[in-house]
Structure formats: C-alpha cells, structure tokens
N, C-alpha and C positions, 0 to 999 in steps of 0.2 A: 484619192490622195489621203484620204481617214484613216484608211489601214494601212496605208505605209506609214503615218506618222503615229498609229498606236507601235507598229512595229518599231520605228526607232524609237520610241520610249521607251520599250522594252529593256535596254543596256543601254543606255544614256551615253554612260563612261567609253562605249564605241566609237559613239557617233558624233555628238557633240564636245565642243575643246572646253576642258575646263579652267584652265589658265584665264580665258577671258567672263567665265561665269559671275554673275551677280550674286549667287547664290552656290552652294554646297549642292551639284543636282540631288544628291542624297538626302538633303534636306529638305530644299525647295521645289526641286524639278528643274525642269528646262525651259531657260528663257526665250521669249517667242520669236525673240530677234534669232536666236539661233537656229532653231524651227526654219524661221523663215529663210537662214542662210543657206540651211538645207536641202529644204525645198523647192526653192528657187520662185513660185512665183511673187507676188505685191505681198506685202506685209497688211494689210488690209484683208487680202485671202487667207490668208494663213490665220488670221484672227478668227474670222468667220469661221474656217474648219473647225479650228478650238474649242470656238462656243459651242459650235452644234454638237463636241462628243462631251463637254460638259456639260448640257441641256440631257445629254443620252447618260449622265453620271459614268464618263469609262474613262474620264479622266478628272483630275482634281486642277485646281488654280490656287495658288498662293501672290498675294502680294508680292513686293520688295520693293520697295520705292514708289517707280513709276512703271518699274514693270512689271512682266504676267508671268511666272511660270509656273508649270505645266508636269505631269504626272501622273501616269498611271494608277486607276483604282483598279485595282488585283483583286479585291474579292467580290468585285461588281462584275468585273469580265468573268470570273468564273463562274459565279452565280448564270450570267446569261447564258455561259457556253453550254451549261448543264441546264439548264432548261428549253436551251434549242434543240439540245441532243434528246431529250423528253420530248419533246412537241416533232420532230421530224423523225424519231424512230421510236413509236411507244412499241410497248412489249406486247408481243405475240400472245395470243392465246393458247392453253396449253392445249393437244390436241386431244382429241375423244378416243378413250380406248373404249371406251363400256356399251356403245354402240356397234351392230353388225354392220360392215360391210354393204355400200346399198348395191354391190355388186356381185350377181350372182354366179356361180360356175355350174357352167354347162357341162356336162362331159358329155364326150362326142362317141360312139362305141365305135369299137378298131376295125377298121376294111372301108368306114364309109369318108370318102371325100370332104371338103367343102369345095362348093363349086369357086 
C-alpha cells in the first residue's frame, strides 16, 4: 500500500480533488483525509503508512491546522533509486586482454578421426 501511495503523490492534481483541499497540494501536499479517501482502508492505517515512509524520509509532512499533509521528497527517492541501482548492479570488471588464453589448440593432423 506504500508504493501506491508514493505513486499517487506522484501527480497529486490526478488524483486527489482540490476544490475540497486544506491546503494548495503544491504547497502543502496532500491531506491525509484524502489519502485515506483513496485508499480506502481506517484512517488510522493510512496514518501509520505515512509515518513509516516519513521515518524512511520519502515523503515530507506539513502542518495545517489539525491536519497532516503529505508529499513527496524527490531528491530522497532519487538518491535511493541511484543507490539501489549501485548496490544490485555494481560495474563489471573490465576484461583481461594481456593474459593468454588458458586454453590451448590442438591441431589434429588431416586423415586422423576423433573416435
């Protein structure tokens, strides 16, 4: 349910209605009542989600009143993405030209078989 909801903070203005917004999502982000309209289970879950991806800093939290909203940190996810991409595909070694072959040829002289 974390990655869909970093997904829809993604484009905000898709997903969420801004007419009933506390806040400017541009400004603020998205409030969690909407979050939670979206995602349908207890606002109480949808909270906890929250915390835990701003515990992980991949989203930010603003005030407004009484309420919480919510917003993606863009140079935190890229930072991670580019460091996952480092750590599950480090760079190849370049290969040994200067070294022979540890494999030798044989040549076989012509008329004779191999069995």
């Amino acid at each position: 349910m974390r990655l869909r909801m970093l997904r829809w903070l993604r484009a905000p203005e898709r997903r969420f209605p801004t007419d009933t917004a506390v806040a400017a999502p541009a400004e603020a982000g998205v409030c969690v009542s909407h979050i939670r309209a979206q995602a349908g289970p207890a606002q109480s879950t949808v909270s906890a989600c929250m915390a835990g991806l701003r515990r992980a800093r991949l989203v930010r939290a603003t005030r407004v009143g009484k309420w919480a909203c919510y917003e993606r940190d863009e140079q935190r996810i890229a930072d991670l993405v580019a460091r996952l991409g480092r750590s599950l595909c480090p760079p190849q070694p370049a290969p040994l030209t200067s070294r022979p072959s540890p494999l030798r040829r044989v040549r076989v002289p012509a008329g004779r078989a191999d069995p």
